[in-house]
N, C-alpha and C positions, 0 to 999 in steps of 0.2 A: 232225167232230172227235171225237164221244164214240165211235163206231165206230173211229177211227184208234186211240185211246188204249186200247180195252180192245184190239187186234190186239198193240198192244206191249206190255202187260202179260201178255197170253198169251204170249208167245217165248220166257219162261224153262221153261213146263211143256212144250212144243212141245221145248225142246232138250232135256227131262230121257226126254222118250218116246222122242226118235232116237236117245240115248247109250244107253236099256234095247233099242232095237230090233237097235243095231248090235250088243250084247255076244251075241246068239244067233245073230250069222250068219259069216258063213267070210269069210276074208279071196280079196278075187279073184287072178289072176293077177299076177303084178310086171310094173310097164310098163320100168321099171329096175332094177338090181342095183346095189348100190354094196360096196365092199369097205373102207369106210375105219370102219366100227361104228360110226359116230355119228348121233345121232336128228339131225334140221333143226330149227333155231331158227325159229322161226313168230312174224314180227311184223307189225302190220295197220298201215299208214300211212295214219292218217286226216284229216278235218278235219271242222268244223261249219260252213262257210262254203264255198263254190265261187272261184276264183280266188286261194286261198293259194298255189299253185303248189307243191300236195301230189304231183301226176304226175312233175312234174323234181325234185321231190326223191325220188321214187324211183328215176327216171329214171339220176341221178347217184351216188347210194349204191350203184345197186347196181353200175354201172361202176368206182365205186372199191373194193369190196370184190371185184369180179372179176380185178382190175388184183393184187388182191394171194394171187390163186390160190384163191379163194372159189368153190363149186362154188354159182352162185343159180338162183334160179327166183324168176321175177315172175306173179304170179296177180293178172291184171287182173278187178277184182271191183264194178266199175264195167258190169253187166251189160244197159245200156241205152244206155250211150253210151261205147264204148268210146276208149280214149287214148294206152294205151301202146305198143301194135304202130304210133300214126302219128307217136309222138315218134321212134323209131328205125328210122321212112321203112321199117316193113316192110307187106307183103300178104301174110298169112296166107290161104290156102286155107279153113281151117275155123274155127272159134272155139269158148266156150263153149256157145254156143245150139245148135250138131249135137251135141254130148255131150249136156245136158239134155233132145234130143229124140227120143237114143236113136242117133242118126245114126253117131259116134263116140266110141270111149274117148278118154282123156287123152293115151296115147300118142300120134294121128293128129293130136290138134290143137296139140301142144307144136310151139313155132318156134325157133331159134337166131336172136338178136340177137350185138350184140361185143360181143369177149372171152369166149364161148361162154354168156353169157347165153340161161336157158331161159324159154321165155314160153308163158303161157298165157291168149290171147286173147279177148277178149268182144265182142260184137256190138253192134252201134250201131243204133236207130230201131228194135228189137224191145219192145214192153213185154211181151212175155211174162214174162220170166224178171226184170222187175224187182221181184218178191216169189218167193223160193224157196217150193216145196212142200215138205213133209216127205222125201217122196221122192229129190226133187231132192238135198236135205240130205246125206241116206244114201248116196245114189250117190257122191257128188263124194267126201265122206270117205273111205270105203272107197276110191276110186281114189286118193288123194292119200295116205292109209294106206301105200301102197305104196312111196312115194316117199322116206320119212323116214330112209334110212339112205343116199341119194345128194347129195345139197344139202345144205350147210352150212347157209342161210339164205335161208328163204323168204318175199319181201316179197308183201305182199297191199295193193295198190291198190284201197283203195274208194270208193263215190262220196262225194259231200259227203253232208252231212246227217244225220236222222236216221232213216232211213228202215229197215224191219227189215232188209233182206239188212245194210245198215251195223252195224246190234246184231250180226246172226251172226257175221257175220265178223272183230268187233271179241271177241266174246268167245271164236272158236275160237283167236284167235291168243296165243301166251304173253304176248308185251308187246304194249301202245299205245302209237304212236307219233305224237302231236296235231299236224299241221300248222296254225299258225295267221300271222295278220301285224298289223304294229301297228294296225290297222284299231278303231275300237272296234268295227264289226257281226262283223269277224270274230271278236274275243277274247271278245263274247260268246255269237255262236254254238260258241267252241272249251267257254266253261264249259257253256253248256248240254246238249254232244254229252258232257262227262263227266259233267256231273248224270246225265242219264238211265241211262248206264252203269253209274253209283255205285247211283242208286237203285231203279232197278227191275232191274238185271244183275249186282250184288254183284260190280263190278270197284272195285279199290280205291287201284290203281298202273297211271299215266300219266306219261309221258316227253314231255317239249313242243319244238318246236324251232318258231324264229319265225323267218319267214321275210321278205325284201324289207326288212331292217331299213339305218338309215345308221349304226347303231355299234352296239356291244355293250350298250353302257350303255341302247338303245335296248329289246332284247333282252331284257336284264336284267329290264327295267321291266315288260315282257308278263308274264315269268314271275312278280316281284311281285304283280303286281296278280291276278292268277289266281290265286297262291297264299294271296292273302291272302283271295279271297272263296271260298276252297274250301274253308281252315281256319276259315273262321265257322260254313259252313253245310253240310260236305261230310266224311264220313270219307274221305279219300282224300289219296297223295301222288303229289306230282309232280316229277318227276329232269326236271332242264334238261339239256337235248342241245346248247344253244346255239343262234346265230344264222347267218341267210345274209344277208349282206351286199345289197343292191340292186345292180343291176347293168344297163342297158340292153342289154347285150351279150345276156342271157340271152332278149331274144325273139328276136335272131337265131338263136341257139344251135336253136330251135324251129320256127324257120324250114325251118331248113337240115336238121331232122329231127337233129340231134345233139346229144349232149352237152354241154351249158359244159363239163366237164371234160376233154374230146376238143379240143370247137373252142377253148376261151380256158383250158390249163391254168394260167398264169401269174397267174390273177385270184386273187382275195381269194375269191370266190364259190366257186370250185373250190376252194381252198383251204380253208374252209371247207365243205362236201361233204365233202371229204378227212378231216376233221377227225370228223366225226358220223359215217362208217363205221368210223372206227378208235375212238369212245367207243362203238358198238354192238357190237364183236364182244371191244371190252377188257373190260367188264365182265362178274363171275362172278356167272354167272347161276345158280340150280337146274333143273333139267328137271325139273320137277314141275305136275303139274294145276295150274289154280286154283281149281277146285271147277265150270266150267261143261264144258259139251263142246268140244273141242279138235279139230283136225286130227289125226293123226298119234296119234291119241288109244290106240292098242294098246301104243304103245310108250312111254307115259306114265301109263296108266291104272292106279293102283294102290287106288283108291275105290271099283271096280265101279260097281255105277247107285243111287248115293245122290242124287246130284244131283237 
């Protein structure tokens, strides 16, 4: 435990050395071009618990913000056991782990899911790559670096828990996105995955949506209760994104490899989906750092290597 604990209080000076390493080298070749000038919104969809049904809800946001002409990219960051390429019934030839091993760029291993959903794959039953290297770190940037003026909005599916790729990737993304359910293990592993963020990664601002709930009011009562023991003992706030309603349909939906939003558009569940991509891309947001290292971090970067 004492070895696990000082590994994570390292990851803040770890990301401050890869933000000074990256600012003296050259940006690589573009894997895409975009023509529309706009930087990609970068949010990390997490959770502190496993079975919040944090994957279909990426899963489903991001089909409904495709639905309304949303240019996305899903970066499956779940580097151990991947999920997203078999909720939307695809086989990807390559994944993460040939990039990290040198194998392939980004380009070779992007996949087309619907509605031209871009994915970017990770590999299942490897523990290699479930602790990034430094290096690792620099790479993937730099290649995703490249990407920020094609995608609207890039969702990053990570694994549960607290594990450091979960802190990286939780801190390169502009917002957080907490999957949690009225569970109590899950509500308080959801406070402890922003404790650790709050306190040892100086993130200050999380967005919660609760998932498998039977009413709003149910919903509601998550985000009280998390907000009430964050403002005790936590500088940090939390923007409600709302609930997903429960729904039996939705392990078909996962069955079948599809979407609730595809197979049951008529639900309350879909409906709600519906509802949390259009309070995601309504809200005016800043494109600005937040003081950690970021993706897309050239075209944001206005701090130099203070961090």
């Amino acid at each position: 435990m004492g070895n696990k604990m000082a590994n994570i209080a390292a990851e803040p000076v770890d990301q401050a050395e890869t933000l000074r390493t990256l600012n003296g080298q050259k940006t690589s070749p573009a894997l895409m071009t975009g023509d529309n000038g706009k930087a990609s919104w970068v949010l990390s969809v997490t959770s502190g618990k496993g079975g919040v049904g944090k994957t279909a809800v990426v899963a489903n946001v991001a089909i409904s913000l495709a639905k309304t002409g949303k240019k996305i990219l899903i970066i499956d960051a779940d580097l151990g056991l991947a999920n997203i390429d078999v909720v939307f019934g695809l086989t990807p030839k390559y994944n993460l782990n040939h990039f990290f091993n040198g194998e392939q760029d980004l380009n070779s291993i992007i996949v087309e899911g619907p509605y031209g959903i871009k994915i970017l794959p990770a590999g299942s039953g490897v523990q290699k790559f479930t602790r990034l290297e430094s290096d690792h770190k620099i790479r993937l940037m730099e290649e995703l670096d490249t990407l920020h003026d094609y995608f609207d909005v890039v969702l990053i599916d990570t694994e549960a828990g607290i594990s450091e790729n979960v802190t990286f990737f939780n801190t390169a993304a502009q917002d957080i996105l907490v999957v949690t359910s009225p569970e109590p293990t899950a509500i308080t592993d959801a406070y402890a995955l922003m404790k650790l963020l709050s306190t040892q990664y100086h993130e200050k601002k999380f967005c919660l949506i609760v998932n498998s709930v039977k009413d709003e009011d149910e919903a509601l009562n998550v985000f009280r209760k998390l907000t009430m023991v964050s403002d005790h003992y936590l500088d940090i706030s939390i923007d409600f994104l709302g609930g997903i309603p429960f729904d039996r349909r939705m392990h078909e939906s996962i069955r079948q490899q599809k979407a609730m939003v595809d197979l049951y558009p008529a639900t309350k569940a879909s409906a709600a989906f519906e509802s949390l991509a259009g309070s995601i891309t309504s809200e005016k947001r800043e494109k600005m750092p937040k003081g950690t290292v970021q993706f897309f971090w050239k075209s944001l970067l206005t701090f130099g290597s203070e961090t």
